[in-house]
C-alpha positions in Angstrom: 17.6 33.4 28.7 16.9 30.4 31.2 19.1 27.8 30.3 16.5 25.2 30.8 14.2 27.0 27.7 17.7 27.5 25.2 17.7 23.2 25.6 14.5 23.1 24.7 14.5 25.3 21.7 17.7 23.9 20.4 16.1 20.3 20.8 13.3 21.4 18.8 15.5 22.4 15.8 17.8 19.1 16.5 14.3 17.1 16.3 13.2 18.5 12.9 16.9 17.9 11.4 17.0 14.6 12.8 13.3 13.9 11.3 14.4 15.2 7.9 17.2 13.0 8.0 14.8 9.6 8.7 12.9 10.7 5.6 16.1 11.0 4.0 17.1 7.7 4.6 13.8 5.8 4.5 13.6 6.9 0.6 17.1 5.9 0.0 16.7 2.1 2.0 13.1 1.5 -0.3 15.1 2.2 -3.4 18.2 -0.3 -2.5 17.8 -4.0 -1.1 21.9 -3.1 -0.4 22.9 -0.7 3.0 26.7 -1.7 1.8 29.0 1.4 2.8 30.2 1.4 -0.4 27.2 1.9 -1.8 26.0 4.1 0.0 28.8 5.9 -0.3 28.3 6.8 -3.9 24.7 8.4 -3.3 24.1 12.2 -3.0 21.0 11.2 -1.2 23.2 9.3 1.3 25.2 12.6 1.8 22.2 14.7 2.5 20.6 12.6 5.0 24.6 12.6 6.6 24.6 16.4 6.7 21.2 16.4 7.9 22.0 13.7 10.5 25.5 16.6 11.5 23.5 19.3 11.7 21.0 17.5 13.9 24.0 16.7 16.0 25.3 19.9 16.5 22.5 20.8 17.8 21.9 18.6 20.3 25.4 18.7 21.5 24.3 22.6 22.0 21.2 21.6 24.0 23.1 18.9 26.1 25.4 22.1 27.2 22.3 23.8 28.7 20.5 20.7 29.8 20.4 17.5 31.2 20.4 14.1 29.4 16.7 13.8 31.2 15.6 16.4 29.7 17.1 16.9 26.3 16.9 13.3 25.5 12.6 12.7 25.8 12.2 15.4 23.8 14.5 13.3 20.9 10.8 12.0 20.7 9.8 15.2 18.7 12.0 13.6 15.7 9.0 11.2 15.3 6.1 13.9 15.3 8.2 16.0 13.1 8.6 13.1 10.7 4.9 12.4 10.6 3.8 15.2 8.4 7.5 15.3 6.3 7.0 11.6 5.6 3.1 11.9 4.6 4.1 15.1 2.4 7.0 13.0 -0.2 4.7 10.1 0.1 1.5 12.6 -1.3 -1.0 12.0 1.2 -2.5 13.6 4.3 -1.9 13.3 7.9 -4.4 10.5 9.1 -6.3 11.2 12.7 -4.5 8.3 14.1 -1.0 10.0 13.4 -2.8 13.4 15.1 -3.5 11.2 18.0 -0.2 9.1 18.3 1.3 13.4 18.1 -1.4 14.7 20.3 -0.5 11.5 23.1 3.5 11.8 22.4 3.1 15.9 22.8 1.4 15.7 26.3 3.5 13.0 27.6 6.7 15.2 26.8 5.1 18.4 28.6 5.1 15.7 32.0 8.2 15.3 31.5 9.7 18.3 30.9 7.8 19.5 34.2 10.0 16.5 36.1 13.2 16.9 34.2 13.7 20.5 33.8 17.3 21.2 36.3 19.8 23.5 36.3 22.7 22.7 33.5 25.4 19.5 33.8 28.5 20.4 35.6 29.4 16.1 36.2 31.0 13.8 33.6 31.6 10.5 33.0 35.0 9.3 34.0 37.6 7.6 31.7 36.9 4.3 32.8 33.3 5.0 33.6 33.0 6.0 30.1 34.7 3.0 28.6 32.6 0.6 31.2 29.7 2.3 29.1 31.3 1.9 25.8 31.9 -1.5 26.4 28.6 -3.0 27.8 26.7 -1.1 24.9 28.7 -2.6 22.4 28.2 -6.2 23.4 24.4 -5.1 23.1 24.9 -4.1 19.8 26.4 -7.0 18.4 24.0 -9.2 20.2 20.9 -7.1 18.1 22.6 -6.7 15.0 24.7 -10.3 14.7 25.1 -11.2 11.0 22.5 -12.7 9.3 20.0 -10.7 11.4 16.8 -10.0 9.6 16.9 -5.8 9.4 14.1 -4.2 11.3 13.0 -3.8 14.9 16.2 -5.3 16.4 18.5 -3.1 14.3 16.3 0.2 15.2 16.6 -0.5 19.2 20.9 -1.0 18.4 20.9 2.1 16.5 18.8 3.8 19.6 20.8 2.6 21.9 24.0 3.6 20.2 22.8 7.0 19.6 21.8 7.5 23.3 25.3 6.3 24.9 26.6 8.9 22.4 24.6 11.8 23.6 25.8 10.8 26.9 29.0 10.3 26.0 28.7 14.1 24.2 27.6 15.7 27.0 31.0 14.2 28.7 32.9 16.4 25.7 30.8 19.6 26.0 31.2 19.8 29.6 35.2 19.0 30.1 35.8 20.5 26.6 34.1 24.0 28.2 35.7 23.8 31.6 38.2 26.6 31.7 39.4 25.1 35.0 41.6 22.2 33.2 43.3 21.9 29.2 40.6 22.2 26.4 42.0 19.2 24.5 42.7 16.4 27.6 43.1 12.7 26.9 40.0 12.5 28.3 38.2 14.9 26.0 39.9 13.3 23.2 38.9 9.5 24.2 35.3 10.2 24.6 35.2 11.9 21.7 36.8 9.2 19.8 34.4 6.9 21.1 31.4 9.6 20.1 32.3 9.1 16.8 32.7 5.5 16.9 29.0 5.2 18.5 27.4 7.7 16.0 28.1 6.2 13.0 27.4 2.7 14.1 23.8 4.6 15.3 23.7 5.9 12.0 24.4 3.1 9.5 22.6 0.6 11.8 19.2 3.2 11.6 20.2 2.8 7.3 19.7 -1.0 7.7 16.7 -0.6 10.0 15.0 1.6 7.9 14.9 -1.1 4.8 11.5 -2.4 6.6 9.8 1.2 6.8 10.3 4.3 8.7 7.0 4.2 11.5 8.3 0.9 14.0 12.0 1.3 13.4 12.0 5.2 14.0 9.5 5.0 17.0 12.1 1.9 18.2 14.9 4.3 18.0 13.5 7.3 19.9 12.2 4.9 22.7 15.4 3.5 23.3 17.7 6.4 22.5 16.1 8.5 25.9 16.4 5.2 27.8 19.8 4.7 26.9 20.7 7.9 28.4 18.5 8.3 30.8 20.2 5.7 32.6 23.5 6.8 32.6 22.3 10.4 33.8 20.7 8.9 36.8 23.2 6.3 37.4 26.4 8.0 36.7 25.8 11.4 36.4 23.8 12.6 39.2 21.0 13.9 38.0 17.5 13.5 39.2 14.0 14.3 38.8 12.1 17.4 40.7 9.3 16.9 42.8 10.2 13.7 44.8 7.9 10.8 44.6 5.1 12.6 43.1 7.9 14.1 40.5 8.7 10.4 39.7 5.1 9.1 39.4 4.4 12.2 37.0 7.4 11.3 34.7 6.3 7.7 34.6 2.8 8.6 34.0 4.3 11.3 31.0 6.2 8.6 30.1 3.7 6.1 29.7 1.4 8.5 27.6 4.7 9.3 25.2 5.0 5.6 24.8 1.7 5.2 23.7 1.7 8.1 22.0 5.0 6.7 19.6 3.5 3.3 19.0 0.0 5.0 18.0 2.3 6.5 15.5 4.4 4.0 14.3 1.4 1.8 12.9 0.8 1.3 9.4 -1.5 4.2 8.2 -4.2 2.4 6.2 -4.5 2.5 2.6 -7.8 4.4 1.4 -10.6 1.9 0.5 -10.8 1.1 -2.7 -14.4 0.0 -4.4 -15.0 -3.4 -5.5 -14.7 -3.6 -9.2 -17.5 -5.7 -11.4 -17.3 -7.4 -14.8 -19.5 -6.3 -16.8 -22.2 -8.9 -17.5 -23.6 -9.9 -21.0 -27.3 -8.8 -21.6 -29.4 -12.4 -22.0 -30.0 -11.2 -25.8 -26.7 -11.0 -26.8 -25.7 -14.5 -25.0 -28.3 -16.0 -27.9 -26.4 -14.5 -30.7 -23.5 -15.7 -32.6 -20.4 -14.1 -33.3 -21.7 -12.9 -36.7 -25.2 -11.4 -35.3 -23.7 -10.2 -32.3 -24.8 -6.4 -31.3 -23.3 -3.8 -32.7 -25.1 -1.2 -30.3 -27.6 -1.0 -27.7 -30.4 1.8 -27.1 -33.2 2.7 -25.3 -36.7 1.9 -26.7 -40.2 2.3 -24.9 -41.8 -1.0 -24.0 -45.8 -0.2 -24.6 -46.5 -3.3 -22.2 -44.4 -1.8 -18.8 -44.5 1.6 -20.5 -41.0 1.7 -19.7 -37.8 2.2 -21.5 -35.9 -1.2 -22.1 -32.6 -1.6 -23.9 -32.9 -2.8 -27.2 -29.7 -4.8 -29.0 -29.4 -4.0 -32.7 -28.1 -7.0 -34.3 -25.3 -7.1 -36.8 -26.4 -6.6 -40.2 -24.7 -8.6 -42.8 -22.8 -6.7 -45.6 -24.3 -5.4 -48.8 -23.3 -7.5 -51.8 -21.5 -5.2 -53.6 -19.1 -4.8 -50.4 -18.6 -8.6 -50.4 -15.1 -9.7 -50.3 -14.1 -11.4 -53.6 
């Protein structure tokens, strides 16, 4: 099988895990006000969305062996049109047609892409210093977005993106020198990056929790617009790769880019609540407003009115008690 079409199968599969895993988290952040570690430590639900959020992993370290970070990262955007109809099915409701549009735009911008990105499979990696260079810039970023006392939301999603894309880069370092049969399966350098994997991916993961608190549209559509970037980036800039078709190859990927922009905001708005009709107090027929409390109506029907020869409503009047029913 092409190499090119086993990345994009197994990024398909990583994009619904990853998807389930949002879900996962978005329900556990609008139950809790506290993202502590501790806390979330305790929770099943917390565990699920954990093994969803491995299993999503291990397949994209799979499709990084077979691919390039400019392919297999765009089509991270997937994890957002996957989580459109799993989010709209625990909340109860139907997919609107602006989330069919937002995964109609996001769809056909990937295609672009994928006609620009698709190259034969990584042999480069990232250096030992190269990869700590990387390490080290991206987590001054990340403090920067997510300094304490931060209000959790947008700027948390694009530290959690950004965190998640260095380590896909950083994983495709592993895969690729771990595989190598030309040098020792477990080098320092296999072992560094790695350690520095793990480091990023839980930071991604627990900073995507805290993001989450304010919804799962904008902060999910943050994260899988900066997570490609992220690593797009450092596969151009460090690792060699490139894009197919020379300049009309790059204007194609911007343009796919563009429309898979748009196509990610169109789904991270709000999806309107349905309309609801205005309620009206009932009002008081003029009769009864004459009445007292004692000779208020008991009942109201329909009599013909041989003026209009139409039917009117009629009040009937309370009647007063019979004596013997008086109260002593």
């Amino acid at each position: 099988m092409n190499a090119t079409l086993v990345a994009v199968v197994l990024s398909l599969f990583s994009a619904v895990a990853y998807a389930a895993a949002a879900v996962a988290q978005e329900r556990l952040a609008s139950r809790t006000s506290d993202s502590g570690v501790v806390r979330l430590l305790g929770s099943g639900a917390w565990w699920w969305s954990v093994t969803l959020n491995g299993s999503a992993a291990l397949l994209h370290v799979a499709a990084l062996k077979y691919g390039p970070l400019t392919l297999v990262q765009p089509l991270g955007a997937l994890t957002l049109v996957a989580a459109v109809p799993l989010g709209a099915r625990v909340a109860g409701r139907r997919v609107s047609a602006v989330e069919w549009r937002g995964t109609a735009l996001t769809l056909a911008g990937l295609a672009a892409l994928l006609v620009t990105a698709s190259g034969p499979a990584p042999d480069d990696v990232l250096s030992v210093p190269e990869a700590l260079a990387v390490a080290g810039i991206t987590a001054a970023v990340i403090g920067a977005l997510s300094r304490p006392g931060t209000r959790p939301g947008l700027r948390h999603a694009t530290a959690s993106g950004l965190a998640s894309g260095v380590a896909s880069a950083l994983t495709q370092t592993v895969t690729v020198a771990a595989t190598d049969r030309s040098g020792p399966l477990l080098s320092a350098q296999v072992i560094g990056v790695a350690l520095l994997v793990a480091a990023f991916a839980a930071g991604g993961l627990l900073l995507a929790q805290t993001a989450y608190r304010g919804g799962l549209g904008a902060p999910l559509a943050v994260v899988t617009l900066a997570n490609p970037v992220a690593a797009a980036i450092i596969g151009l800039a460090l690792l060699g790769e490139g894009l197919r078709g020379g300049a009309a190859g790059l204007l194609l990927a911007l343009a796919g880019a563009t429309v898979a922009a748009r196509g990610v905001v169109t789904l991270s708005r709000p999806v309107p609540e349905p309309a609801q009709l205005p309620t009206k107090e009932p009002e008081e027929h003029p009769i009864a407003a004459e009445l007292s409390e004692e000779e208020h109506p008991v009942a109201a029907v329909l009599a013909l009115n041989p003026q209009s020869a139409s039917y009117e409503p009629v009040l009937i009047p309370r009647q007063p008690a019979p004596a013997h029913l008086t109260p002593l």
